[in-house]
C-alpha positions in Angstrom: -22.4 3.1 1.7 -22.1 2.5 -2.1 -19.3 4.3 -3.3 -21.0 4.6 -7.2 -23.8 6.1 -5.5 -24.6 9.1 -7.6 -24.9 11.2 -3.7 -21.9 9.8 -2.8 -19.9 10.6 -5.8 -21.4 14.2 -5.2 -20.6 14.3 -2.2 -17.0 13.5 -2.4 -16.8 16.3 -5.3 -17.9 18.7 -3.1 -15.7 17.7 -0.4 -12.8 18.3 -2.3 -13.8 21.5 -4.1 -14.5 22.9 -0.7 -11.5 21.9 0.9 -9.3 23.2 -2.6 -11.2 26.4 -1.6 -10.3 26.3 1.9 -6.5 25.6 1.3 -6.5 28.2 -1.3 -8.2 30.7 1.2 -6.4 29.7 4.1 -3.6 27.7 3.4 -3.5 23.9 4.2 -2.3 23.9 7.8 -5.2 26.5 8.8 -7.5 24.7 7.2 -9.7 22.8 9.8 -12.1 20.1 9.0 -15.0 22.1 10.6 -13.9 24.8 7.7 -14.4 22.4 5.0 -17.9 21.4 6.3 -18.9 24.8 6.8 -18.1 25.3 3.0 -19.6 22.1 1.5 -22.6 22.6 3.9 -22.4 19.2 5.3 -22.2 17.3 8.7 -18.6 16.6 10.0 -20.1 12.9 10.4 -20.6 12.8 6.3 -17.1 14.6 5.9 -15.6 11.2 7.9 -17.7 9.0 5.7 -15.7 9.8 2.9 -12.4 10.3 4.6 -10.7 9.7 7.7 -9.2 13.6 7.6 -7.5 16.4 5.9 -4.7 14.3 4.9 -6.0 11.3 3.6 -8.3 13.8 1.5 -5.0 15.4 0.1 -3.4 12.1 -0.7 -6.6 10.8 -2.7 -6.5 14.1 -4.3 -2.9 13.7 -5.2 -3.0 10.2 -6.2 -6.3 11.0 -8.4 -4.5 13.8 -10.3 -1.1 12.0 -10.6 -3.1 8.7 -12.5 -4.9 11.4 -14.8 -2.2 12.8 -16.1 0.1 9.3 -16.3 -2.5 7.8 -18.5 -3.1 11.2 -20.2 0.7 11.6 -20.8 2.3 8.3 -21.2 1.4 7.4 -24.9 2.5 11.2 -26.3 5.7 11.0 -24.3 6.9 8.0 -25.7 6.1 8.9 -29.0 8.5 11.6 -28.5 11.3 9.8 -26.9 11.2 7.6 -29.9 11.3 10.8 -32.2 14.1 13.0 -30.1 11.6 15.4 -29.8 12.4 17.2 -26.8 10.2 20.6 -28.1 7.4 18.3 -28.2 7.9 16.3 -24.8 8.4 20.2 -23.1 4.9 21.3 -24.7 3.1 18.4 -23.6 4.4 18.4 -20.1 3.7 22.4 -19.9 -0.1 21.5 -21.3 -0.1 18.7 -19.0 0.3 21.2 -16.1 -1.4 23.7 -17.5 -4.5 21.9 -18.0 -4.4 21.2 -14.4 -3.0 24.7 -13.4 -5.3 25.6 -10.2 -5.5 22.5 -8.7 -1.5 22.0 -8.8 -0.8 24.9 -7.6 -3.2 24.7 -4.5 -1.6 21.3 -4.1 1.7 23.2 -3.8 0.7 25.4 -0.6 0.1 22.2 0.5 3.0 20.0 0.2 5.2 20.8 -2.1 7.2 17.5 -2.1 4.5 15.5 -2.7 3.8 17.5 -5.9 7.1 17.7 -6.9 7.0 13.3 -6.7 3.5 13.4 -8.4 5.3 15.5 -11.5 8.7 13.8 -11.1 6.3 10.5 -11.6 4.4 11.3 -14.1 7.1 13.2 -16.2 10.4 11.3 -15.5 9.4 7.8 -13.8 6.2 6.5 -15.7 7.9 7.0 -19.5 11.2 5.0 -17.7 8.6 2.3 -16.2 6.8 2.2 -19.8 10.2 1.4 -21.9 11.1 -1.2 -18.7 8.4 -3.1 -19.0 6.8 -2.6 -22.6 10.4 -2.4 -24.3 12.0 -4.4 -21.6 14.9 -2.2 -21.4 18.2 -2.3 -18.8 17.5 1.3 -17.4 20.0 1.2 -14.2 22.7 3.3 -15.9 24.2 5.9 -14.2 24.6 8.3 -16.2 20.8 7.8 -17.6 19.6 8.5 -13.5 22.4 11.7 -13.9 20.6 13.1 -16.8 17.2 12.1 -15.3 17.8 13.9 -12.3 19.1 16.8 -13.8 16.4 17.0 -15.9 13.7 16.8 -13.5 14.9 18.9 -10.8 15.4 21.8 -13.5 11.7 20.8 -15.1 9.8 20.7 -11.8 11.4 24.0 -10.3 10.8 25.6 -13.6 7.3 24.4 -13.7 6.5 25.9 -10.5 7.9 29.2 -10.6 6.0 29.3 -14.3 2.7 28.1 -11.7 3.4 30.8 -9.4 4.0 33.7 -12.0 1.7 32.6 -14.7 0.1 35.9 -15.7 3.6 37.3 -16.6 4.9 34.2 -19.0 3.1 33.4 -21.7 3.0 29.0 -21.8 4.3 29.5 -25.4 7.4 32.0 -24.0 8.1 29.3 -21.4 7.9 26.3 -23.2 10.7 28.1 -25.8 12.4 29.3 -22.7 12.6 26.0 -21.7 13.6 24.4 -24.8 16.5 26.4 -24.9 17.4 25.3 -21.6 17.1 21.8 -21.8 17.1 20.7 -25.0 20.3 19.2 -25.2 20.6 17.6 -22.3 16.6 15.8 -23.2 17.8 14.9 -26.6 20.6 13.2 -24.6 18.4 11.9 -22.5 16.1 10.5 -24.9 19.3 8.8 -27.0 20.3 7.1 -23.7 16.4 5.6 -23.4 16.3 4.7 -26.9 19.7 2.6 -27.3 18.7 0.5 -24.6 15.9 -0.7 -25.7 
């Protein structure tokens, strides 16, 4: 089958917006294959054309949204690195998320390490692999992984209790809220990329 096929690209849309559905109705371990065919309307024989199961359908959809928002992100973050601007690096992360609100947070229910390392990636590890390898910086410093670390952890929790209380925090209240938190220790952060380029 010709994966560019118009029906099959349709297909596969549909497979994953009924399974997002499902997951969001039912939660991902309740969420049977047989449920997902039910919603999309389609044979369990064309649900296993597309993917071997539940699983490989939640790592394509992981791996899908993660290279969006790396090549969406990666040329605004390292303009800010280079500037110090850690307001700017926390709005664009938060619109980042934001513009991908519902499907993260359905990806959340289910596996939440997975989308902590999708947003630990895109956020933390693709600006450190751009300066590597465009800048050709030394980045194994221990105290740059300290700060990364702390950083990240403090970013990603943040980001999904924000996800999972979003109608009570404005984006622009939580972006200042956390500036305030963090914006020393990114500043620092983005010193300790920049002199070692």
């Amino acid at each position: 089958m010709n994966k560019n096929d118009l029906r099959y690209l349709k297909t596969e849309k549909n497979i994953i917006n009924s399974f997002l559905e499902c997951v969001d109705d039912l939660g991902f371990e309740k969420t049977r294959i047989s449920d997902i065919c039910h919603k999309a309307m389609i044979s369990r024989n064309t649900f296993y054309a597309h993917y071997e199961d539940k699983y490989a359908l939640l790592n394509d959809i992981i791996s899908q949204l993660e290279k969006e928002m790396m090549e969406s992100y990666q040329d605004k973050i390292m303009i800010d690195i280079m500037h110090n601007d850690a307001k700017q690096a926390v709005t664009w992360c938060f619109h980042e998320v934001n513009e991908n609100r519902y499907l993260i947070q359905i990806l959340l229910k289910c596996s939440k390490d997975k989308m902590k390392t999708v947003l630990y990636n895109v956020f933390m590890n693709h600006p450190i692999d751009i300066l590597m390898k465009d800048y050709h910086c030394n980045l194994d410093n221990i105290k740059i992984k300290l700060n990364q670390t702390y950083i990240a952890d403090a970013w990603i929790g943040y980001l999904e209790v924000w996800l999972n209380h979003y109608d009570e925090i404005s984006m622009n209240d939580a972006i200042d809220f956390m500036v305030k938190l963090c914006e020393h220790p990114i500043q620092i952060y983005f010193q300790q990329l920049v002199h070692s380029i």
